[in-house]
C-alpha positions as CSV (number, residue, x, y, z in Angstrom):
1,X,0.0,0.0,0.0
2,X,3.1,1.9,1.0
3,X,4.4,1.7,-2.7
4,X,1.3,2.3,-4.2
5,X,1.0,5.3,-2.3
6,X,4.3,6.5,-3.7
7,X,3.2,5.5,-7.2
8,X,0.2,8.2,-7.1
9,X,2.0,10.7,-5.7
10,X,4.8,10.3,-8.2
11,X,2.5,10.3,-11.0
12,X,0.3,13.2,-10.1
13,X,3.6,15.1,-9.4
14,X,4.6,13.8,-13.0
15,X,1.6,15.1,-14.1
16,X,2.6,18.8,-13.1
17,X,6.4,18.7,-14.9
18,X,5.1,21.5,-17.1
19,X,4.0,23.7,-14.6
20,X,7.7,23.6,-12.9
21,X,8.8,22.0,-9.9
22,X,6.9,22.8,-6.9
23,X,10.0,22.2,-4.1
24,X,13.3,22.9,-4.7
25,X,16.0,20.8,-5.6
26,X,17.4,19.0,-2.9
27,X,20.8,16.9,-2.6
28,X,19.9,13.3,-3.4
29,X,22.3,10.3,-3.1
30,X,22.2,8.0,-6.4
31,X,23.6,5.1,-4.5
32,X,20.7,4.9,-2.1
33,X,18.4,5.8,-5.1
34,X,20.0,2.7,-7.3
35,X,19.8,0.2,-4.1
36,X,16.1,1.4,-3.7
37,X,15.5,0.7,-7.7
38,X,17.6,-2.5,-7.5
39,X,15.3,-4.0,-4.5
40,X,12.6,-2.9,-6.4
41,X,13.5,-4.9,-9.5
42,X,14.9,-7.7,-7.8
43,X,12.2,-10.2,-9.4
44,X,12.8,-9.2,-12.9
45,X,16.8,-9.0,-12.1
46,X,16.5,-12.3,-11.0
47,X,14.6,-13.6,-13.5
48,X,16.3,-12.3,-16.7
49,X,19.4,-13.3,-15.3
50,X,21.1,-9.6,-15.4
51,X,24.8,-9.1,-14.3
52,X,24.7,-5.5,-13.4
53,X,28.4,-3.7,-12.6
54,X,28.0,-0.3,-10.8
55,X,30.4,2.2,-9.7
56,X,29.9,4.9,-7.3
57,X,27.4,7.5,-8.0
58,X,27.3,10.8,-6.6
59,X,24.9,13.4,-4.5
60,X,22.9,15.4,-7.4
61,X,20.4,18.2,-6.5
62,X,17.4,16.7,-7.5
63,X,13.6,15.4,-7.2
64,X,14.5,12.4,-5.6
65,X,10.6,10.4,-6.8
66,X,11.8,11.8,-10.1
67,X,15.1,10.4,-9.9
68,X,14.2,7.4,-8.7
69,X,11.5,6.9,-11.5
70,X,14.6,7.7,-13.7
71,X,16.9,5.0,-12.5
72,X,13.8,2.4,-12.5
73,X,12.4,3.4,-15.8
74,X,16.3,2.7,-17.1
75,X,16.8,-0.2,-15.4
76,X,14.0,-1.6,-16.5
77,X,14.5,-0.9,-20.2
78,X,17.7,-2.3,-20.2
79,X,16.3,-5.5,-18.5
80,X,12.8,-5.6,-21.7
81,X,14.6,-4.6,-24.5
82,X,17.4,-7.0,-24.7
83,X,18.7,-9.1,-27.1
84,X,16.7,-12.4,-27.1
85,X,18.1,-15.4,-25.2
86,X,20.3,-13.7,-23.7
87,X,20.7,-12.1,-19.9
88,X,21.3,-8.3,-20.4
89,X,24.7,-6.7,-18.9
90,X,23.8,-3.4,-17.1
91,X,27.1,-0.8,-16.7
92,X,25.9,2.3,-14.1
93,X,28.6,4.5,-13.7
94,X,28.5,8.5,-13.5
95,X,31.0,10.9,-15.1
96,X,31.1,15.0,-14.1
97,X,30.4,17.8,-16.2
C-alpha cells in the first residue's frame, strides 16, 4: 500500500512537470536511489538473469521520486529490450560535467 501510495504521488507530481517544480531541488544520493531501484526490481533481475556492474554514484540536486523513477524506468528498459536469449549486462557509472 506503502508503494502504491508513492506510485500516485509520483504520477500526479509527473503530471505537473510542465507547470515547474513545486519544491526545490534537494541533494539526493544516487547510490541509495540505485539500491532502492535495484530492491525494487529484484524479481525481474532475477529472473532475466542480469549481471549489473556499478560504480559509485554521486549526491545530485534533484527530485528524488523523479530520480528514482529515472533509474527504475532505465533499469527496467535495459532489462525488456534486450537481445533475445540472452541475460542483459547493465554498466551504471556517472561521469562529471
Amino acid at each position: 500500500a506503502e508503494r502504491m501510495s508513492r506510485l500516485i504521488a509520483s504520477l500526479l507530481e509527473y503530471s505537473r512537470l510542465g507547470e515547474g517544480p513545486r519544491h526545490p531541488p534537494v541533494p539526493v544520493n544516487l547510490d541509495d536511489a540505485l539500491e532502492r531501484v535495484l530492491r525494487l526490481l529484484s524479481f525481474s533481475v532475477q529472473e532475466s538473469g542480469a549481471r549489473i556492474h556499478r560504480q559509485s554514484l554521486p549526491q545530485v540536486l534533484g527530485h528524488e521520486e523523479q530520480l528514482l523513477q529515472l533509474l527504475q524506468n532505465l533499469m527496467s528498459n535495459a532489462i525488456k529490450y534486450r537481445k533475445p536469449g540472452e541475460p542483459p549486462t547493465i554498466h551504471i557509472s556517472a561521469t562529471p560535467q
